[in-house]
N, C-alpha and C positions, 0 to 999 in steps of 0.2 A: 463792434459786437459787445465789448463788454459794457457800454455806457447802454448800448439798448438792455441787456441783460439789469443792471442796477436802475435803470427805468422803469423796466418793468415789476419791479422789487418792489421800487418805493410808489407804483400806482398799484399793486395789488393791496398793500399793506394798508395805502388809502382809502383803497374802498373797503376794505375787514372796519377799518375804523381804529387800527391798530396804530399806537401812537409809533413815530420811528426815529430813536435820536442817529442814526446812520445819516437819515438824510440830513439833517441840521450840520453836517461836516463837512466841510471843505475837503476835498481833497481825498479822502475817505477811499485806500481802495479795496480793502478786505471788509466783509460784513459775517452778521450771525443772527440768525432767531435764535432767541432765549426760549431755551423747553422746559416743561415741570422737573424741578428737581436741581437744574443749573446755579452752580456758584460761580462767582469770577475766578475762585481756582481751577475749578472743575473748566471752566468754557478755556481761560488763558494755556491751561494745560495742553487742553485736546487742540487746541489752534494755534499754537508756537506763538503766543504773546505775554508778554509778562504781565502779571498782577495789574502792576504799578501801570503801564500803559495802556493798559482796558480801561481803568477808574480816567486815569487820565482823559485820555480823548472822549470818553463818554461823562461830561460832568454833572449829569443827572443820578447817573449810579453814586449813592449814598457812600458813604465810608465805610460804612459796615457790612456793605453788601446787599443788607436786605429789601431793594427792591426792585428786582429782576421779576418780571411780569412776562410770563411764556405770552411769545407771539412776536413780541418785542424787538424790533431788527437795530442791532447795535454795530458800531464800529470796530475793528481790530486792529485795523494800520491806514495810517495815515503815509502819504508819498512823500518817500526822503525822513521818515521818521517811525521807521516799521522794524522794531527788532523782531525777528524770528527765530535767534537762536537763544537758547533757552536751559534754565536750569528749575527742575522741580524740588524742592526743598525737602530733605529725609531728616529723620532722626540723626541727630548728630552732627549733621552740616554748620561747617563755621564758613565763613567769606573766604580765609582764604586759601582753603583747601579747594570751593567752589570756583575761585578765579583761578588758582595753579592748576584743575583740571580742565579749564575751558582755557586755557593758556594766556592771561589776559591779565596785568596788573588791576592790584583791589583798588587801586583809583578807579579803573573803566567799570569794574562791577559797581560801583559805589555808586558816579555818574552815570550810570544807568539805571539805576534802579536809585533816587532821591529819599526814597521811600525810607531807605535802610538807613539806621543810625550810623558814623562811623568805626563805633565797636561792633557791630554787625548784634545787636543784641535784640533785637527785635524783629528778626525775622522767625515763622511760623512754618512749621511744618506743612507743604501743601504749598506754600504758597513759590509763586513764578517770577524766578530771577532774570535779563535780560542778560545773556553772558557773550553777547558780540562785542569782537575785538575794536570796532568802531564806536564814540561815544555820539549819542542822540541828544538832540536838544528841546523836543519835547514842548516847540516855543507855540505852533502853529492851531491852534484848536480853535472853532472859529464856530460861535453857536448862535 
């Protein structure tokens, strides 16, 4: 059901003429239309994915974010490499106050999130931490 369901995704999306880096994934088993107005914090947020693993598996999304085109069917999780649990990034949050409340040494937040510098100093308000107790490898993206 669900491969006719993503079938059916990526033949409507084909014939709109909509480009679809979902399909270009292997493995790929969560998707999204991009709507007016959507950030990758905003999409990772609302779909329990981190930041880091949306840019990730989607390597056409920019660095910066800025080109997320409404219509656009994107990846969220890859099978065997889909964190869904998650931390939203507030005023104030340091690493490891964010690992001691998702119970998890700043190693596993660290390696999960690659993104983040070891002093945790670059992380952004808004932006979507991977805070599962399991570390991901992140190796498999296949475009």
């Amino acid at each position: 059901m669900f491969a006719f369901i993503r079938a059916a995704v990526a033949l409507a999306a084909a014939a709109a003429g909509i480009y679809s880096v979902a399909n270009a994934q292997t493995g790929c088993e969560r998707f999204y239309v991009i709507k007016v107005g959507d950030t990758c914090d905003s999409i990772a947020a609302a779909n329990n994915v981190s930041t880091f693993q949306l840019q990730f598996i989607n390597p056409d999304i920019d660095a910066g974010c800025d080109n997320l085109f409404p219509g656009t069917i994107i990846c969220l999780g890859i099978a065997g490499e889909d964190c869904e649990t998650i931390h939203v990034v507030q005023p104030g949050d340091f690493c490891a106050e964010i690992a001691d409340e998702a119970g998890i040494p700043i190693s596993t937040l660290l390696a999960n999130n690659p993104n983040v510098n070891a002093n945790c100093t670059n992380i952004d308000v808004g932006e979507v931490l991977c805070t599962a107790d399991e570390v991901f490898n992140y190796t498999s993206v296949t475009v």
